[in-house]
PDB file of N, CA, C, O and CB in Angstrom:
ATOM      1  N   UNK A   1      65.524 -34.909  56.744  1.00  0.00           N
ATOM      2  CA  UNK A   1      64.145 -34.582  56.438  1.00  0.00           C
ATOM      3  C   UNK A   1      63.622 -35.578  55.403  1.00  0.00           C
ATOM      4  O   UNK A   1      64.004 -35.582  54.233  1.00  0.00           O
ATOM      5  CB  UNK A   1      64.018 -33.119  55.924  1.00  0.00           C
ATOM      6  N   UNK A   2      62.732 -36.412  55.911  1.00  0.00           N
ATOM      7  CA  UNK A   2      62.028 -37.172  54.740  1.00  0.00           C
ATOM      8  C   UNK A   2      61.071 -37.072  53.987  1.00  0.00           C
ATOM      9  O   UNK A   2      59.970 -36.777  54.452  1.00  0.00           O
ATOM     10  CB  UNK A   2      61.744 -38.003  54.947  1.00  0.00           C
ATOM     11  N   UNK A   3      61.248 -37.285  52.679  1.00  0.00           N
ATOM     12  CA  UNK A   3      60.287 -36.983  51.429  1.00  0.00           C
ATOM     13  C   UNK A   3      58.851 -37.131  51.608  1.00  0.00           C
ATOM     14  O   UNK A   3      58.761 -38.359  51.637  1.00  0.00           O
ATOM     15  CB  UNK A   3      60.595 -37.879  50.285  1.00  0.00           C
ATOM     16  N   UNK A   4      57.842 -36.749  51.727  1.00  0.00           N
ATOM     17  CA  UNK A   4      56.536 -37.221  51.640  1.00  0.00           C
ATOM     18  C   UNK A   4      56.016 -37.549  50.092  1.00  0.00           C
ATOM     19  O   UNK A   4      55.746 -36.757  49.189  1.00  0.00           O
ATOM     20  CB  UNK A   4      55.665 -36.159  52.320  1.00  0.00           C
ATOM     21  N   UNK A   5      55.992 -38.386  50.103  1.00  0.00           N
ATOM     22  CA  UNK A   5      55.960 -38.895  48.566  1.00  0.00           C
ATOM     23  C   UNK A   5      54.677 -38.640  47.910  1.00  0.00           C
ATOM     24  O   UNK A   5      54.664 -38.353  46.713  1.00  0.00           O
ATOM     25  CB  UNK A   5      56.213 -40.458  48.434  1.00  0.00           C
ATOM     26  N   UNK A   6      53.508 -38.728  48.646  1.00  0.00           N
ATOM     27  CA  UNK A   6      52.290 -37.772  48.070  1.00  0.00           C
ATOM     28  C   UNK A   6      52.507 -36.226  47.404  1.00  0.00           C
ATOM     29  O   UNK A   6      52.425 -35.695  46.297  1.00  0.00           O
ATOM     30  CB  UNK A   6      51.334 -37.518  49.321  1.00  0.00           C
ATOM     31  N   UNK A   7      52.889 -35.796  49.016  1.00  0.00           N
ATOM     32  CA  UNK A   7      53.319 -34.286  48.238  1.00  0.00           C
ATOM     33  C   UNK A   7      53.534 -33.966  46.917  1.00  0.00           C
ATOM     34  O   UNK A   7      53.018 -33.132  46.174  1.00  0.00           O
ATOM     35  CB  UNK A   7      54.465 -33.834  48.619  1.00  0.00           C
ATOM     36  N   UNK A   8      54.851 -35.227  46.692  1.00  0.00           N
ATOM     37  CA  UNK A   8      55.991 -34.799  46.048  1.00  0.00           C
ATOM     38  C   UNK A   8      54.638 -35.594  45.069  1.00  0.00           C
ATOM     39  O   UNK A   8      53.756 -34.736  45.041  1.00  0.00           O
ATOM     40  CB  UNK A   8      57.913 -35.283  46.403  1.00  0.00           C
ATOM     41  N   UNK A   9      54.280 -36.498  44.502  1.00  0.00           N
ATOM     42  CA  UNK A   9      53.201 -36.419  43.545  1.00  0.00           C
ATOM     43  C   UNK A   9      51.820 -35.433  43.501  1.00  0.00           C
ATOM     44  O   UNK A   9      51.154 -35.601  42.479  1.00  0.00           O
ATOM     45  CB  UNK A   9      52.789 -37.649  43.582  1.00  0.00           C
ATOM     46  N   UNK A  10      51.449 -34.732  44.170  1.00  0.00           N
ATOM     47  CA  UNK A  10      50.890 -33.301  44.176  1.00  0.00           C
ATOM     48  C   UNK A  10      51.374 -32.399  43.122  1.00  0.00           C
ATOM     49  O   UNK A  10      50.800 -31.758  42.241  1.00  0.00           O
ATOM     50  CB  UNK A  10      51.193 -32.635  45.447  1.00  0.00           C
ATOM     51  N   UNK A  11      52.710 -32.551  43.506  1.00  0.00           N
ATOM     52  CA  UNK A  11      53.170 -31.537  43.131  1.00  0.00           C
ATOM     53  C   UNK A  11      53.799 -31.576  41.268  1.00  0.00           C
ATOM     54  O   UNK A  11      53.879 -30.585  40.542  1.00  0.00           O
ATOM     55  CB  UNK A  11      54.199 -31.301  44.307  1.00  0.00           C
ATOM     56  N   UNK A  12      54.112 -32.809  40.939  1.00  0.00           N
ATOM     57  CA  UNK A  12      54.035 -33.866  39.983  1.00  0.00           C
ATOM     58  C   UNK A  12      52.738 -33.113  38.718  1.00  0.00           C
ATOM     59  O   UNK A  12      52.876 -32.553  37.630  1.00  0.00           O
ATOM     60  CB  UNK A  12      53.494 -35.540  40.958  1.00  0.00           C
ATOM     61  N   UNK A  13      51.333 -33.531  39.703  1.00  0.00           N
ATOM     62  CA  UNK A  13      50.407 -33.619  38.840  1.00  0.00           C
ATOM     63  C   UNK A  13      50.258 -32.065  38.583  1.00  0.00           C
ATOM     64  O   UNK A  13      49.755 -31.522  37.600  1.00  0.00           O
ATOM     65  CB  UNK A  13      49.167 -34.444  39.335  1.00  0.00           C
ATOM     66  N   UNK A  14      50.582 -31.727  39.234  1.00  0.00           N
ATOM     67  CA  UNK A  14      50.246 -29.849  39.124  1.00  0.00           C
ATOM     68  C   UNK A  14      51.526 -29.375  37.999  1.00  0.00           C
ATOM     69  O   UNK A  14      51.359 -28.354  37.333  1.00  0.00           O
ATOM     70  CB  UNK A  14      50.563 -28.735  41.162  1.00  0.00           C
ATOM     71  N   UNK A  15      52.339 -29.900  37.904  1.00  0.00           N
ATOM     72  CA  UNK A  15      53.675 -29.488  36.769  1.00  0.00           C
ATOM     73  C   UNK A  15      53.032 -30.063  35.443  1.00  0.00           C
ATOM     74  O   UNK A  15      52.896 -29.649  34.292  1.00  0.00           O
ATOM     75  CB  UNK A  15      55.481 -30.400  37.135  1.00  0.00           C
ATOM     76  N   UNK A  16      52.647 -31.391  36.246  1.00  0.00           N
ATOM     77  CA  UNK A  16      51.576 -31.983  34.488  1.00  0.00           C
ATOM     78  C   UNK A  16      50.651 -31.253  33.961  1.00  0.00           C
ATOM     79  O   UNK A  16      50.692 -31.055  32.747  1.00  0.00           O
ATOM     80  CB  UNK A  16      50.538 -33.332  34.548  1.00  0.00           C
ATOM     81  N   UNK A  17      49.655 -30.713  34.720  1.00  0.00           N
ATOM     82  CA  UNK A  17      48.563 -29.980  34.478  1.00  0.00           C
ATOM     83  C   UNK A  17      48.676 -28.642  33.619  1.00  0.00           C
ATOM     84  O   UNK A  17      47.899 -28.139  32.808  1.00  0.00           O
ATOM     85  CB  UNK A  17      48.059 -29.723  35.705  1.00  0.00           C
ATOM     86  N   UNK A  18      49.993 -28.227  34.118  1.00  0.00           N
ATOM     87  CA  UNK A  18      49.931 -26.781  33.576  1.00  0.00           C
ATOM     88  C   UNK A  18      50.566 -26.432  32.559  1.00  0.00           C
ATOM     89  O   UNK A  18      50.484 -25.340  31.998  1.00  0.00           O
ATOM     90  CB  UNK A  18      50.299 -25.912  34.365  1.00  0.00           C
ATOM     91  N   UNK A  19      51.571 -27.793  32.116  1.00  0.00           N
ATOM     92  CA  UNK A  19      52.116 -28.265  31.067  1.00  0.00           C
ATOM     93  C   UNK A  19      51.566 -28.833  29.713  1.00  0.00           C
ATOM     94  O   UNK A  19      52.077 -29.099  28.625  1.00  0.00           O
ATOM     95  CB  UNK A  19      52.698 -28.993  31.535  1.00  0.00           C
ATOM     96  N   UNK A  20      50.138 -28.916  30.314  1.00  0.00           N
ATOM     97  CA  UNK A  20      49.115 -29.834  29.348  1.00  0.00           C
ATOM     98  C   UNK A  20      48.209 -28.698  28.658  1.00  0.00           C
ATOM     99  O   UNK A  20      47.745 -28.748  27.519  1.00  0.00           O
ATOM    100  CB  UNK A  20      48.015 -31.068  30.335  1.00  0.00           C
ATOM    101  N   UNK A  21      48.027 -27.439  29.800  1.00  0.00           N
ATOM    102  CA  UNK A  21      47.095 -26.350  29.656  1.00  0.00           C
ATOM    103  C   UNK A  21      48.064 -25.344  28.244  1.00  0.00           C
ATOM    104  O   UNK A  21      47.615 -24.812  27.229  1.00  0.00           O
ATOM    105  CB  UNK A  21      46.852 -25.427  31.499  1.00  0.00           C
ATOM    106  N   UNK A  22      49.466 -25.423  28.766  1.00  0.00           N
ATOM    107  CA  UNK A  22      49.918 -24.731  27.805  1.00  0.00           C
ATOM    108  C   UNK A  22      50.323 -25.465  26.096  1.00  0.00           C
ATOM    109  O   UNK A  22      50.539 -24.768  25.105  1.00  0.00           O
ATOM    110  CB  UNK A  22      51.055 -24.164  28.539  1.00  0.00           C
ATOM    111  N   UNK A  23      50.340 -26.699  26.112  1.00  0.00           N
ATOM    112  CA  UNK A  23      50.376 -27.178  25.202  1.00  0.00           C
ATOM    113  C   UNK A  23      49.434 -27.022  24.292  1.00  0.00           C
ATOM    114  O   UNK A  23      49.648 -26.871  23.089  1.00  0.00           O
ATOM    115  CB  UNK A  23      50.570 -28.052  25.437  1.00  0.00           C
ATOM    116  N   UNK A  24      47.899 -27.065  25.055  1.00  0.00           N
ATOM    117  CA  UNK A  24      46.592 -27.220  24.413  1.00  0.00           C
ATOM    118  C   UNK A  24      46.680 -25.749  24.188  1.00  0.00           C
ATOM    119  O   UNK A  24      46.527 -25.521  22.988  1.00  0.00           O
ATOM    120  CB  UNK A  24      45.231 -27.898  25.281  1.00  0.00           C
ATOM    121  N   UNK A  25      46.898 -24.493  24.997  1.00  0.00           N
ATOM    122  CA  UNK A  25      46.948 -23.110  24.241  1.00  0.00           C
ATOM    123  C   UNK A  25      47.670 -22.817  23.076  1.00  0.00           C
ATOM    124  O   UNK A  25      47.233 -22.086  22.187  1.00  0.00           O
ATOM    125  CB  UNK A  25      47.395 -22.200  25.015  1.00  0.00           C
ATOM    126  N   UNK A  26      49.072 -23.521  23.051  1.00  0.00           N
ATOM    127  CA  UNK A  26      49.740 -23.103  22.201  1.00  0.00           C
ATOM    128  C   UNK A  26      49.039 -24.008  20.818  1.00  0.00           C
ATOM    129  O   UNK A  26      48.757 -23.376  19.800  1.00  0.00           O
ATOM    130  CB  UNK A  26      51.283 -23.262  22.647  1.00  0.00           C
ATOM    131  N   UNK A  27      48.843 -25.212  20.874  1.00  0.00           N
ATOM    132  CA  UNK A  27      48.231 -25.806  19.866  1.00  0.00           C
ATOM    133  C   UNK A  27      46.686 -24.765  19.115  1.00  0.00           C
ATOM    134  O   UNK A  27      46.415 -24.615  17.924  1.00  0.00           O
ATOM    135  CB  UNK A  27      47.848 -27.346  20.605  1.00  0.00           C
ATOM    136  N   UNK A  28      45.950 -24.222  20.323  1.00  0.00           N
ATOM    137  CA  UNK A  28      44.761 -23.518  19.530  1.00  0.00           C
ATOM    138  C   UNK A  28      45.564 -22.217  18.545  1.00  0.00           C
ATOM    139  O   UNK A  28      45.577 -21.843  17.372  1.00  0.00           O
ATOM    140  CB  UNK A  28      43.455 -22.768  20.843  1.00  0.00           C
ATOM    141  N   UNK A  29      46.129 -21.878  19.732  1.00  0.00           N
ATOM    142  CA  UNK A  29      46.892 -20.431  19.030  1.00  0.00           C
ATOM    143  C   UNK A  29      47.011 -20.356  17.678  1.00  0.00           C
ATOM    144  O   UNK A  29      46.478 -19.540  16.926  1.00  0.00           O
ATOM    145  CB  UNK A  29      48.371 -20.202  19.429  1.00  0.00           C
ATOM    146  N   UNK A  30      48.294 -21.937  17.214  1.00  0.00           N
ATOM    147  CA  UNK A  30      48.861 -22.054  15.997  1.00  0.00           C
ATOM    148  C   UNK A  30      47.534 -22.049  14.926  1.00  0.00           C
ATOM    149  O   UNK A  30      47.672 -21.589  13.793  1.00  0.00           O
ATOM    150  CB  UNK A  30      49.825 -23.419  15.973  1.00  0.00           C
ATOM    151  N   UNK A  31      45.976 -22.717  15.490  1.00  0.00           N
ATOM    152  CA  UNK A  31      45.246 -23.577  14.607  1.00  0.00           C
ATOM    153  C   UNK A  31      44.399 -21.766  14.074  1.00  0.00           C
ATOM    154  O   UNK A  31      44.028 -21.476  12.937  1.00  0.00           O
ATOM    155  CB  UNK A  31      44.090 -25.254  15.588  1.00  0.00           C
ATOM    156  N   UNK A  32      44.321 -20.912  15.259  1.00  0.00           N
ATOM    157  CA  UNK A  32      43.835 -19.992  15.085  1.00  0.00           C
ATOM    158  C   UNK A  32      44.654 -18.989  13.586  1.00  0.00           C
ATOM    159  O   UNK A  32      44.065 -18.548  12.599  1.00  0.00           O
ATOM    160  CB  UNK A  32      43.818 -19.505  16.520  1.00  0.00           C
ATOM    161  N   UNK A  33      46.008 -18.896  13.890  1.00  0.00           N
ATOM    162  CA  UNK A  33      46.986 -18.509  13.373  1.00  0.00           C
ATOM    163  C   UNK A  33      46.919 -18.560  11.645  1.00  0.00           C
ATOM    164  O   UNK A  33      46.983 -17.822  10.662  1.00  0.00           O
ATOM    165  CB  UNK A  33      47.983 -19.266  14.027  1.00  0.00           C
ATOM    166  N   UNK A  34      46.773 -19.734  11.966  1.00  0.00           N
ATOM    167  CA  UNK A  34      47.044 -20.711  10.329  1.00  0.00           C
ATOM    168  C   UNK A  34      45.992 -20.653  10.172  1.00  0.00           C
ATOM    169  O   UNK A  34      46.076 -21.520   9.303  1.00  0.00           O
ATOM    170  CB  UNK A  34      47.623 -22.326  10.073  1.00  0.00           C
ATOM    171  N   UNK A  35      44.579 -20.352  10.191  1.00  0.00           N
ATOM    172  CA  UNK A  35      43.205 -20.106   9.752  1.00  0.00           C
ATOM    173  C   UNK A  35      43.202 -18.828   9.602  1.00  0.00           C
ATOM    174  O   UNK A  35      42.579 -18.684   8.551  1.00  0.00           O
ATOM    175  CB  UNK A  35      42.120 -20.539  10.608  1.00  0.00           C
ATOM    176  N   UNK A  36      43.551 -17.607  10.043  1.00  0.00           N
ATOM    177  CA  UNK A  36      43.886 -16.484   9.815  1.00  0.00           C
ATOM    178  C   UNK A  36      44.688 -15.731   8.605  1.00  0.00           C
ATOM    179  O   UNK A  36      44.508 -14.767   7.860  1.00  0.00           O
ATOM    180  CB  UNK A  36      44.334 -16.382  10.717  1.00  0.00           C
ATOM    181  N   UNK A  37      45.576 -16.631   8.819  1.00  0.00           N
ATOM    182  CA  UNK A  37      46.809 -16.771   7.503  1.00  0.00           C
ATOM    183  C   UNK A  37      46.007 -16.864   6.438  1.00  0.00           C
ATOM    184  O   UNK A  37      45.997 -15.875   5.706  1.00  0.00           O
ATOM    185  CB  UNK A  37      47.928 -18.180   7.463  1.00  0.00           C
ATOM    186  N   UNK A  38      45.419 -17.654   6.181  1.00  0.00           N
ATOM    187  CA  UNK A  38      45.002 -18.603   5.022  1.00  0.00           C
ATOM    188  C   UNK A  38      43.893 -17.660   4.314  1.00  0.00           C
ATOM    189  O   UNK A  38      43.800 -17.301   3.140  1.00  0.00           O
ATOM    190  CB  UNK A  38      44.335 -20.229   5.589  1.00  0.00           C
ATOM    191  N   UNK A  39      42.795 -17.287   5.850  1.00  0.00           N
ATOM    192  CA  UNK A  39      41.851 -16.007   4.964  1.00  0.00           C
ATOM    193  C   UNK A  39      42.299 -15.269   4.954  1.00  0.00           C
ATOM    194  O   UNK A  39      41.607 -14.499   4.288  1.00  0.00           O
ATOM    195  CB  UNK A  39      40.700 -15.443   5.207  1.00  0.00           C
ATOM    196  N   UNK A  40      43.574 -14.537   5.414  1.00  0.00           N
ATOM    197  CA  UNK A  40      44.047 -13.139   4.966  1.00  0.00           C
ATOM    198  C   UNK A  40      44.387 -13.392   3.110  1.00  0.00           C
ATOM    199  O   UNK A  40      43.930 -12.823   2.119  1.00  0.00           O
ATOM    200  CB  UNK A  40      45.709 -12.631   6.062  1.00  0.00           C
ATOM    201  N   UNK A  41      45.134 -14.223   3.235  1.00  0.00           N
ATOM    202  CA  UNK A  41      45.550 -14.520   2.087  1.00  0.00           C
ATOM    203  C   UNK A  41      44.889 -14.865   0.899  1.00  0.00           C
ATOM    204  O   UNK A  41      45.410 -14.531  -0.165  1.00  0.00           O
ATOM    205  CB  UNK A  41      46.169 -15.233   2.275  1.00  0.00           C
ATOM    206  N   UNK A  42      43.391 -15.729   0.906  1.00  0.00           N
ATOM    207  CA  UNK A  42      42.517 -15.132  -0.023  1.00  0.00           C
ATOM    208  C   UNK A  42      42.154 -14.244  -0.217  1.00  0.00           C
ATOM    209  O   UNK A  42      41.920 -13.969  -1.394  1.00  0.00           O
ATOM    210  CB  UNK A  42      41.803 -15.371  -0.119  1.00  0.00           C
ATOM    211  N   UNK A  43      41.952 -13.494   0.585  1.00  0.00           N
ATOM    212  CA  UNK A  43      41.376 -11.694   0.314  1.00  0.00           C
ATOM    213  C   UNK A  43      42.209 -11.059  -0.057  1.00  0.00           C
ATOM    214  O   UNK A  43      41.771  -9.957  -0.387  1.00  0.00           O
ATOM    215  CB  UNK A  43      40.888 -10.758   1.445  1.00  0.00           C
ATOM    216  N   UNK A  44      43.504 -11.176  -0.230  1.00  0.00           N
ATOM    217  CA  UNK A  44      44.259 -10.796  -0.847  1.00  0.00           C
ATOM    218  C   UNK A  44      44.749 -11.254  -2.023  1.00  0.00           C
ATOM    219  O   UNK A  44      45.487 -10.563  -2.726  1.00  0.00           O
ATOM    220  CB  UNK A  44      44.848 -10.674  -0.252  1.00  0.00           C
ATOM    221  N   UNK A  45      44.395 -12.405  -2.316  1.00  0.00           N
ATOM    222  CA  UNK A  45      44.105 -12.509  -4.110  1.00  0.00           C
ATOM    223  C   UNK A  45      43.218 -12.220  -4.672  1.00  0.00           C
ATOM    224  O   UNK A  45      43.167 -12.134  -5.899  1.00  0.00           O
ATOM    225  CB  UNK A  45      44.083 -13.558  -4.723  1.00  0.00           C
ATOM    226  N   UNK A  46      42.093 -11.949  -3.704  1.00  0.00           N
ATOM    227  CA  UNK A  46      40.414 -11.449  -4.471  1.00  0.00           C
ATOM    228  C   UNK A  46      40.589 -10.188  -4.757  1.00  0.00           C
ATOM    229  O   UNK A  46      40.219  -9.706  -5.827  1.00  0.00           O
ATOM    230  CB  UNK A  46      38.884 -11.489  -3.468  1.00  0.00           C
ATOM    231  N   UNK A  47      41.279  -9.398  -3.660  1.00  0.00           N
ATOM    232  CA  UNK A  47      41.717  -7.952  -4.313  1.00  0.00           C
ATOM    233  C   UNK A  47      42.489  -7.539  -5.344  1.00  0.00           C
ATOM    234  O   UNK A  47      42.262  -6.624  -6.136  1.00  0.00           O
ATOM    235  CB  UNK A  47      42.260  -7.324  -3.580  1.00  0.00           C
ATOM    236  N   UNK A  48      43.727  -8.518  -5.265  1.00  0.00           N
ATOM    237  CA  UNK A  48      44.543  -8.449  -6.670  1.00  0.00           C
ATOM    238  C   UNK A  48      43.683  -9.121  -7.907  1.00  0.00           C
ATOM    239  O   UNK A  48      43.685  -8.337  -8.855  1.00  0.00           O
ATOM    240  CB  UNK A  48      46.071  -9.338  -6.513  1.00  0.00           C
ATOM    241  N   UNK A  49      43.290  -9.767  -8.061  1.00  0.00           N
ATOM    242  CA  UNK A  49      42.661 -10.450  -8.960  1.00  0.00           C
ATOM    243  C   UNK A  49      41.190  -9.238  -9.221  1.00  0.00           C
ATOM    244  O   UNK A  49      40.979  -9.165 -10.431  1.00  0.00           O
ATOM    245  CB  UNK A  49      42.361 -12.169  -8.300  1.00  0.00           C
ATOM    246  N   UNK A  50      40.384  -8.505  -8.558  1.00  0.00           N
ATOM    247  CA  UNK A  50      40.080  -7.675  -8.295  1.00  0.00           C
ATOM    248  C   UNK A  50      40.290  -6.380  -9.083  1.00  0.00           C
ATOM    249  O   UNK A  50      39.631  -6.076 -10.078  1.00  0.00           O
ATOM    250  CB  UNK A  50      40.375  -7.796  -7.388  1.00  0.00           C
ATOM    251  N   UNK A  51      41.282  -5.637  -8.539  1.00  0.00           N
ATOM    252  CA  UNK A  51      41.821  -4.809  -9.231  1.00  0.00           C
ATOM    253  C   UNK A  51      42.995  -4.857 -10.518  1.00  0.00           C
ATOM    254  O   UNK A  51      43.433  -3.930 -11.200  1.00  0.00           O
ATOM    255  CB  UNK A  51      42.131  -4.243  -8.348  1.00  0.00           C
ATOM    256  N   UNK A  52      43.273  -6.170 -10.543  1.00  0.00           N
ATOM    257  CA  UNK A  52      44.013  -6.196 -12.288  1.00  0.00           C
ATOM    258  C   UNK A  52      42.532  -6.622 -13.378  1.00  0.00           C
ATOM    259  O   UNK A  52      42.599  -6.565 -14.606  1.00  0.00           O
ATOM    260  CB  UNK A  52      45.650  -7.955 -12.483  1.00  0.00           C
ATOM    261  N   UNK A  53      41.221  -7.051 -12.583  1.00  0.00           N
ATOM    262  CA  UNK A  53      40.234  -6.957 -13.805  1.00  0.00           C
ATOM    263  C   UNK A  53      39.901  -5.669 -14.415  1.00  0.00           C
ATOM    264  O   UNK A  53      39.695  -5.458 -15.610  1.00  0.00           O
ATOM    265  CB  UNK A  53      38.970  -7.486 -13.446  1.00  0.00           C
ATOM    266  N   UNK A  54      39.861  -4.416 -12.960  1.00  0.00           N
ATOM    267  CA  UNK A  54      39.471  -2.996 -13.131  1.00  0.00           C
ATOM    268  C   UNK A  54      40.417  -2.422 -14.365  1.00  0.00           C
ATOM    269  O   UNK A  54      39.955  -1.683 -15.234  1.00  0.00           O
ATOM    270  CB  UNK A  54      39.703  -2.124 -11.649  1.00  0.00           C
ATOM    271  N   UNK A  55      41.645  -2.807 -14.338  1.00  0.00           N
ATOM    272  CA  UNK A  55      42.657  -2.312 -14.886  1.00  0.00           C
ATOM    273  C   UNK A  55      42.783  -2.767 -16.419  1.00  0.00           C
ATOM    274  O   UNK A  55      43.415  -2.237 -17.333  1.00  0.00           O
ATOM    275  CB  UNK A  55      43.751  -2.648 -14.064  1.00  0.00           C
ATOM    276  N   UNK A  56      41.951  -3.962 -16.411  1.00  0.00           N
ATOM    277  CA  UNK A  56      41.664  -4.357 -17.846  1.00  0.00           C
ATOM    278  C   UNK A  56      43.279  -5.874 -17.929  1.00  0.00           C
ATOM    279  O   UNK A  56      43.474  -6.370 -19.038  1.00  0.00           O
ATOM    280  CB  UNK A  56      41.877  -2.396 -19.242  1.00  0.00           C
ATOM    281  N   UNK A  57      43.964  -6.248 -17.015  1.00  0.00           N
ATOM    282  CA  UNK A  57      44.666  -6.801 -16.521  1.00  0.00           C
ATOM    283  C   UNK A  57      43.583  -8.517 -16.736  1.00  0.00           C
ATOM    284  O   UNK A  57      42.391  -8.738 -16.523  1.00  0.00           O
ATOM    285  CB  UNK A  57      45.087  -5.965 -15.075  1.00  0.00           C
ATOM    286  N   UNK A  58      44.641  -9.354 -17.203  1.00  0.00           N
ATOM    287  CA  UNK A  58      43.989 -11.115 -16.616  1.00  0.00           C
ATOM    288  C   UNK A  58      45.111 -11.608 -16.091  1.00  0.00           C
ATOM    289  O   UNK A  58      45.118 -12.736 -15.598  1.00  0.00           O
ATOM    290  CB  UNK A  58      43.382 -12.431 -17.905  1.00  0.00           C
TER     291      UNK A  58
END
């Protein structure tokens, strides 16, 4: 049985494609992630910082 070599690059670009789709998801994911992180984490010094002023705390 012989190779059809188109195919077999069809099939190529479609392993590329979906390889590229998940890269670019996983890349937003992280960017989403780590922007998330970052404002959780101020609001959580505004609260501590926050409530040790209430407390008479510096």
């Amino acid at each position: 049985m012989p190779f059809d070599l188109s195919s077999i690059l069809f099939y190529v670009r479609v392993a590329i494609a979906l390889l590229g789709a998940f890269i670019a998801a996983l890349w937003l994911a992280l960017i989403i992630w780590t922007f998330r992180d970052r404002v959780e984490l101020e609001c959580v010094r505004f609260v501590r910082h926050h409530r040790a002023g209430q407390r008479g705390e510096t």
